[in-house]
C-alpha positions as CSV (number, residue, x, y, z in Angstrom):
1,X,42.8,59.7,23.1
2,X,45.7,58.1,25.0
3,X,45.0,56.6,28.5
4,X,45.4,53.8,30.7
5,X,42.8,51.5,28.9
6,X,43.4,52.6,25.6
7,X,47.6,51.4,26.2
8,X,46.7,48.1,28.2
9,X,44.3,46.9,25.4
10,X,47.7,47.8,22.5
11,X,49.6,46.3,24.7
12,X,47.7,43.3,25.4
13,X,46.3,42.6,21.9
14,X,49.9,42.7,20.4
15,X,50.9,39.9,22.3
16,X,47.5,38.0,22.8
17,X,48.0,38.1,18.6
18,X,51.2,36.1,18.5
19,X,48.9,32.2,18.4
20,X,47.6,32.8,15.0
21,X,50.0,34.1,13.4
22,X,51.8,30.5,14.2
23,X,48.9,28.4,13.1
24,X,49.4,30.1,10.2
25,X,53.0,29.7,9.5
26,X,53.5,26.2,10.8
27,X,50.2,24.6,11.4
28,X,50.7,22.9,7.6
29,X,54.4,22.4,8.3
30,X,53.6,20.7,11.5
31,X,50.4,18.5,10.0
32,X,51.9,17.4,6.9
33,X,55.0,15.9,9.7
34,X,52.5,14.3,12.0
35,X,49.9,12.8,9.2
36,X,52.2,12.5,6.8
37,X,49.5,14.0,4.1
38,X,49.6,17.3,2.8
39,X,46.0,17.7,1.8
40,X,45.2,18.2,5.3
41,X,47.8,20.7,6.2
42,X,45.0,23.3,6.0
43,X,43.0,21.7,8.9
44,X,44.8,23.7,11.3
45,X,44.2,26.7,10.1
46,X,40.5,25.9,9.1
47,X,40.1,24.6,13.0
48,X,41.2,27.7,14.1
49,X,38.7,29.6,11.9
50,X,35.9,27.3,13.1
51,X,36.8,27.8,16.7
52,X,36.6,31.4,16.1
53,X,33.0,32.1,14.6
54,X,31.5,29.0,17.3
55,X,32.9,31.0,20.3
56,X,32.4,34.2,19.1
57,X,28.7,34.6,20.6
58,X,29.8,33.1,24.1
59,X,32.7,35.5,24.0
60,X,30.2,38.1,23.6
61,X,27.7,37.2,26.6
62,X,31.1,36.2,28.8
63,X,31.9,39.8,28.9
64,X,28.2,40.5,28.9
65,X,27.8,39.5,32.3
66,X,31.3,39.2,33.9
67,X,33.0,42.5,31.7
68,X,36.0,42.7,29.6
69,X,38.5,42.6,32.0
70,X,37.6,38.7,33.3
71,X,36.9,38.1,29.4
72,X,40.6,39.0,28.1
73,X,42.0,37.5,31.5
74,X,40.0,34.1,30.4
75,X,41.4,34.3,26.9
76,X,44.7,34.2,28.5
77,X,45.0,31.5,30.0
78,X,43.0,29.7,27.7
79,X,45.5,30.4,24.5
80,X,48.7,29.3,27.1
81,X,46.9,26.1,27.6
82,X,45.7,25.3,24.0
83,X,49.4,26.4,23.3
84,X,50.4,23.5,26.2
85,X,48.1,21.1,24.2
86,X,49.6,22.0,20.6
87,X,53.5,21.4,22.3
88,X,52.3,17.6,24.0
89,X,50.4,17.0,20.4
90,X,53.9,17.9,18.7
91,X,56.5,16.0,21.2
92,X,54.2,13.0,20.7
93,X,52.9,13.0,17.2
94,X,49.4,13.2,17.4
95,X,47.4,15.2,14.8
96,X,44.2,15.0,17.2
97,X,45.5,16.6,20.0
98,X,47.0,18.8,17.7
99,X,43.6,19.8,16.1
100,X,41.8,20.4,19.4
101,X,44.7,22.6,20.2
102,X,44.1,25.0,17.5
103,X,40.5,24.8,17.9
104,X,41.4,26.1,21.3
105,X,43.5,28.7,19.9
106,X,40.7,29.5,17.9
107,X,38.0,29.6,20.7
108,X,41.1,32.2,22.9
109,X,40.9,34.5,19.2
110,X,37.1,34.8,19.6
111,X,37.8,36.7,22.8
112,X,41.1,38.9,21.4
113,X,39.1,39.5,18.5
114,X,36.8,42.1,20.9
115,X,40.2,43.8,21.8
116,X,38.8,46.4,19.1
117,X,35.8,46.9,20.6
118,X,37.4,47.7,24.2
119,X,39.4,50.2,22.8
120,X,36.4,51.8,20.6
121,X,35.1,52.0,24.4
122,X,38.4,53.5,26.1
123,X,38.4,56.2,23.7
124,X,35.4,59.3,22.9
125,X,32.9,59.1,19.9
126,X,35.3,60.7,17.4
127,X,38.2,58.8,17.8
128,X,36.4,54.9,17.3
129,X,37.9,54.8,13.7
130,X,41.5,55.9,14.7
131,X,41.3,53.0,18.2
132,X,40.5,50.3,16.1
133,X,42.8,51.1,13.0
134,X,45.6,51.1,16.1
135,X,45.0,48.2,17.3
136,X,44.6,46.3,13.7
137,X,47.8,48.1,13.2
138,X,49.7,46.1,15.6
139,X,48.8,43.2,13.9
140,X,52.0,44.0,12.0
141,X,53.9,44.1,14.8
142,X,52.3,40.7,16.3
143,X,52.9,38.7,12.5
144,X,56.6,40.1,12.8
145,X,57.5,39.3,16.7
146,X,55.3,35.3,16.4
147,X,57.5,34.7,13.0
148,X,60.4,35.7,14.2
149,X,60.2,33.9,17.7
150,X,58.9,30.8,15.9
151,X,62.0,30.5,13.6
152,X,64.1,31.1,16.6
153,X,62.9,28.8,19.6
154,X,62.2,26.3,16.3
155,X,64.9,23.9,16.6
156,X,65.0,24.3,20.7
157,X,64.3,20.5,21.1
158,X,66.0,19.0,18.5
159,X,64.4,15.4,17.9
160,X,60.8,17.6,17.9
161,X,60.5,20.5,15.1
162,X,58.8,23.6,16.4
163,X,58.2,22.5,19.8
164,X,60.5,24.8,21.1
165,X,58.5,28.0,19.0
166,X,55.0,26.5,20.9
167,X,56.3,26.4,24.1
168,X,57.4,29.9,24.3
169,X,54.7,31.2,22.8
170,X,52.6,29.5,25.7
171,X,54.9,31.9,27.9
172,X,54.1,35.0,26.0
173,X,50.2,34.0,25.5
174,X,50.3,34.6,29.8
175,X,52.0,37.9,29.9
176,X,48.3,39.6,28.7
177,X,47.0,38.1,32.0
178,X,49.6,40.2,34.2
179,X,49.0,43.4,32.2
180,X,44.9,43.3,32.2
181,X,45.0,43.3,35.9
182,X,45.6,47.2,35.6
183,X,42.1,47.1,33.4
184,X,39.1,49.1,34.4
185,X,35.7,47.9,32.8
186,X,34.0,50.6,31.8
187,X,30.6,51.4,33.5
188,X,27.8,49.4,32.3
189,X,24.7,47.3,33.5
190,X,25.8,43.7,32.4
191,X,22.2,42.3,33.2
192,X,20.9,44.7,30.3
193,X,22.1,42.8,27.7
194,X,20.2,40.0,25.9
195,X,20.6,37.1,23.1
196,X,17.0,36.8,22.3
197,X,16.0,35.9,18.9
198,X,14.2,38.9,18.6
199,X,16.9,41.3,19.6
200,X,19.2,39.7,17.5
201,X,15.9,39.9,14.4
202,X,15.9,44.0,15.4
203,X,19.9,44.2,15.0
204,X,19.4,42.9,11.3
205,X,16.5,45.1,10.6
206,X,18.9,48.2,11.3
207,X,20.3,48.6,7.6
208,X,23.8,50.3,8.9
209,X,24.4,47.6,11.0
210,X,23.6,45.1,8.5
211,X,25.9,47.2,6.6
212,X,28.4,46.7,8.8
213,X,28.4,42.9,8.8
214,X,27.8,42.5,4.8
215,X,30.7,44.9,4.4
216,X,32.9,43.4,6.8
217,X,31.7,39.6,6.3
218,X,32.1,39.8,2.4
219,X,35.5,41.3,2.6
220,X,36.7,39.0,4.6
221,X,35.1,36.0,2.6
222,X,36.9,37.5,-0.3
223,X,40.2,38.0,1.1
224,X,40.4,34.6,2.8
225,X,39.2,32.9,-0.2
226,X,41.9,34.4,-2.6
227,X,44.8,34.6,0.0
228,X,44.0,30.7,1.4
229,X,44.5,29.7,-2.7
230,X,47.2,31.9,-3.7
231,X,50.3,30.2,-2.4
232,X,48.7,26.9,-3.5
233,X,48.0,28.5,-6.9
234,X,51.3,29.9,-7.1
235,X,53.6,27.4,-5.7
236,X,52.3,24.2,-7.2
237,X,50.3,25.0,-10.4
238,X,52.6,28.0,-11.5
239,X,55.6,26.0,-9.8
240,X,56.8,29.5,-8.7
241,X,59.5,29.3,-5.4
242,X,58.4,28.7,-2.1
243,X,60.5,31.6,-1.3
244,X,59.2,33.9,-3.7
245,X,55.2,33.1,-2.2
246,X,56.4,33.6,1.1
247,X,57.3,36.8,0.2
248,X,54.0,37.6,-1.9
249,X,51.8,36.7,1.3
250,X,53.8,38.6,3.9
251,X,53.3,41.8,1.7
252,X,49.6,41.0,1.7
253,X,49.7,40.6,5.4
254,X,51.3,44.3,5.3
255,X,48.8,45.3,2.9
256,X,46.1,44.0,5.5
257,X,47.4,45.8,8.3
258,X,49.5,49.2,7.2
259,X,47.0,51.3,5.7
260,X,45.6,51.2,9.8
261,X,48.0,54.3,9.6
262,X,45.1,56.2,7.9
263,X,42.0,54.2,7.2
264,X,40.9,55.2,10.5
265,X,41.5,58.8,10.3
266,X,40.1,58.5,6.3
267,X,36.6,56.6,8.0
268,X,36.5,59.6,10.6
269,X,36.9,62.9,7.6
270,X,34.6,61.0,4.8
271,X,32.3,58.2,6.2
272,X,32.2,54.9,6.7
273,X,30.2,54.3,3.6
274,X,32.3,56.2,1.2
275,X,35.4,54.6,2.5
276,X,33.3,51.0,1.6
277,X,33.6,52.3,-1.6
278,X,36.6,52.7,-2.0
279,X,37.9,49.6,-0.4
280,X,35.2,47.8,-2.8
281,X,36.7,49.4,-5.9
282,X,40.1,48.5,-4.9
283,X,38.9,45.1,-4.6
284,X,37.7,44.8,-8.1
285,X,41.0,45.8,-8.8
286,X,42.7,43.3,-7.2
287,X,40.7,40.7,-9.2
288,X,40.9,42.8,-12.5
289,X,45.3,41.9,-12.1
290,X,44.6,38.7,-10.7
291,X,42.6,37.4,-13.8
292,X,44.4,39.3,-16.4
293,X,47.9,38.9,-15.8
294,X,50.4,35.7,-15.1
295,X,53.5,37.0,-13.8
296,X,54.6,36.6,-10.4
297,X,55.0,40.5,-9.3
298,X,51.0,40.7,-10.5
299,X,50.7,38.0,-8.1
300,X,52.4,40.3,-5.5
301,X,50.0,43.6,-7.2
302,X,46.8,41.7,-6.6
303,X,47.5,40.6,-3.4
304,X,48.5,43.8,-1.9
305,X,45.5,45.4,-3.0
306,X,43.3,42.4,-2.2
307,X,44.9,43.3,1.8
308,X,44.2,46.6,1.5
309,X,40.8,46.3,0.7
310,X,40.0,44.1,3.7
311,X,41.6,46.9,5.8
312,X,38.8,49.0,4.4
313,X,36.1,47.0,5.1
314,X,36.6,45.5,8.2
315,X,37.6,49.2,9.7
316,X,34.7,50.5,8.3
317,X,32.2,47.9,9.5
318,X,33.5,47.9,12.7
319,X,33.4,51.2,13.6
320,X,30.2,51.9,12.0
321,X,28.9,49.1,14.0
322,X,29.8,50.2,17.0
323,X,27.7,53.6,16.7
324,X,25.0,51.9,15.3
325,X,23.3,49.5,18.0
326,X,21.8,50.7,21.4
327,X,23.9,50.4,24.3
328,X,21.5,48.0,25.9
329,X,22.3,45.6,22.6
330,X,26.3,46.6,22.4
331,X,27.3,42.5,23.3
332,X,24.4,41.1,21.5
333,X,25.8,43.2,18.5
334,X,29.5,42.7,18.7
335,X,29.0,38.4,18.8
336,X,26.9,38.7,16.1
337,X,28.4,40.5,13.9
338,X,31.9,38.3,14.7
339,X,30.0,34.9,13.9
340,X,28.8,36.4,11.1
341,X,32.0,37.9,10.0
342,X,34.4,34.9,11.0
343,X,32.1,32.4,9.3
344,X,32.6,33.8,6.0
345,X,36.6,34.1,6.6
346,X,35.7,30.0,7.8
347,X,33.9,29.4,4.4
348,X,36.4,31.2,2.0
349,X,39.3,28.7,3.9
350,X,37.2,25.7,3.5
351,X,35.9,26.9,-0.2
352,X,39.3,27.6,-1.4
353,X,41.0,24.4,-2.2
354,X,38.1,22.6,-3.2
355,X,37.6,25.8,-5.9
356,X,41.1,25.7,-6.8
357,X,40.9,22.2,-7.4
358,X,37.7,21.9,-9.6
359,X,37.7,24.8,-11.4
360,X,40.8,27.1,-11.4
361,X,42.7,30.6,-10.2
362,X,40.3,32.7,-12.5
363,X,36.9,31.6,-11.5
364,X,38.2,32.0,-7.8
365,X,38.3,35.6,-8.6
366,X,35.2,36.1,-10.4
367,X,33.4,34.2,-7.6
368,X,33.9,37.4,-5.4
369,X,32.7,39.7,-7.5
370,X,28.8,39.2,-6.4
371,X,29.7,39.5,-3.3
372,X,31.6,43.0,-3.7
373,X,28.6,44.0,-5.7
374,X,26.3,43.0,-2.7
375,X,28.6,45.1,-0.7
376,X,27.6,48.3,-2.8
377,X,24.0,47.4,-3.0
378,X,24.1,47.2,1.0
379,X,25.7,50.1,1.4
380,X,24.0,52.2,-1.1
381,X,20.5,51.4,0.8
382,X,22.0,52.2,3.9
383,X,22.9,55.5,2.7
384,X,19.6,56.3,1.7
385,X,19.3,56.8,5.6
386,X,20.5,59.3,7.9
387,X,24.3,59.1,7.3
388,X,26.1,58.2,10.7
């Protein structure tokens, strides 16, 4: 399973990882600063989203017709210089620079996001689940290495708050470009693929790939819905510590991306479907502790398992997509399926305060249970095919 490809794209996606993860811990610190109102300290984050499911497609047919190699090595240098942008935004206090920035680091994401596919390709039939649990894996180690190196370079430039953590992540959002030069494309005639309206009309037809994207696009709608709310719901309505929230989500964010230790090797011995299952079940779970219970390590519970059933159904998906579509189809595919997929995660963001708001933390649950349950239905037609 292990060659050259396979450790360049771990390598690479570890790092190329490191933006989000500080949208994500400081893009509300940094726009509540700059605007001076916390009710949009979630536009950075939802800009990043948005960026994400628009680029997705052009991401696709980029590496379509020029390969993966030029595609990551775009990425690249695009995330440094939306990381630039983000550090002049912060040194001179403007909040529209500053959203352009992490639409940028958004549109860089739509590329890094295909790291999983690369190494699906690097890698022979039976290990696809195992290649793209590793490189969700990492994950871990990006959230731990961007936190950490945001905290430190933080107070860098003392009269400007976190411009210091930007700027050297603008350094580190480079180093990909160095090590993808050592990338070899893997053999393929680029001209063969096509966006057409009706090849992307035959994709959806195919019920295991549209299997793939309900199970990966709902869990992910789910997830982002119930993890964007929870530190809101916890923090402000149950007045529990910030401290104590940060805590809860960073053993979600473990919960997304640990169980990559065996969820590929689990999709590869029972199934992609039957592992749907399971990650479905676990998510009614989740929302079974979440409505029932008030106590903050319930909170911590429901959150866990709400992570862990995203692992299992965004391994799943992908890897049953990817054996799935015709080779002719593979980038027509893959950008569908990630606009697809990332506009839900953009929709749960955006849905989530607004929900929270006008209705409260229980009816934010329930609200994903239809789309779990459409999950199953999906899933159970699909199997009613030849079982991949």
């Amino acid at each position: 399973m292990l060659n050259k490809n396979f450790i360049i794209i771990c390598l690479s996606s570890t790092i190329a990882a490191f933006p989000p993860m500080a949208v994500v811990l400081l893009g509300g610190i940094i726009t509540s600063k700059i605007m001076m109102i916390d009710s949009l300290a979630t536009v950075p984050m939802t800009l990043m989203v948005i960026g994400i499911a628009i680029t997705a497609p052009f991401a696709s047919r980029f590496m379509s017709i020029l390969g993966r190699q030029k595609g990551f090595l775009f990425s690249s240098l695009l995330s440094s210089l939306a990381l630039i942008l983000c550090s002049f935004a912060i040194y001179f206090e403007n909040f529209y620079i500053f959203a352009i920035g992490n639409f940028l680091i958004g549109s860089s994401q739509a590329f890094i996001h295909l790291y999983r596919f690369a190494a699906s390709e690097s890698v022979s039939k039976e290990y696809i689940p195992r290649s793209i649990s590793i490189v969700l894996l990492l994950g871990i180690v990006s959230a731990l290495l961007s936190s950490n190196f945001a905290d430190y370079f933080k107070d860098f430039f003392p009269n400007s708050l976190f411009l210091g953590s930007y700027i050297f992540l603008s350094f580190t959002a480079i180093i990909p470009f160095f090590i993808l030069l050592f990338y070899e494309d893997t053999k393929i005639t680029y001209s063969q693929s096509n966006f057409k309206v009706d090849t992307i009309i035959k994709l959806l037809k195919n019920i295991k790939i549209l299997q793939s994207i309900v199970s990966a696009g709902f869990g992910y709608f789910c997830m982002s819905l119930t993890m964007t709310s929870a530190p809101l719901h916890m923090h402000l309505v149950k007045k529990i510590s910030l401290f104590e929230t940060s805590i809860a989500i960073q053993l979600h964010v473990v919960g997304m991306f640990l169980p990559s230790l065996i969820s590929g090797d689990l999709v590869k011995r029972f199934g992609s479907t039957k592992i749907i299952y399971v990650g479905v079940i676990i998510g009614f779970f989740s929302i079974f502790v979440n409505t029932m219970f008030d106590h903050y390590y319930t909170y911590v519970i429901g959150l866990i398992s709400l992570g862990i059933m995203w692992n299992l159904l965004f391994i799943s998906g992908s890897s049953l997509l990817v054996i799935s579509y015709e080779e002719k189809d593979k980038f027509t595919a893959q950008g569908l399926n990630d606009f697809i997929v990332f506009s839900t995660q953009g929709i749960g963001a955006l849905s989530a305060g607004f929900l929270l708001y006008y209705s409260n933390w229980t009816i934010l649950n329930l609200i994903c249970i239809p789309f779990l349950l459409m999950v199953i239905f999906v899933s159970f037609l699909s199997s009613k095919n030849k079982s991949i």
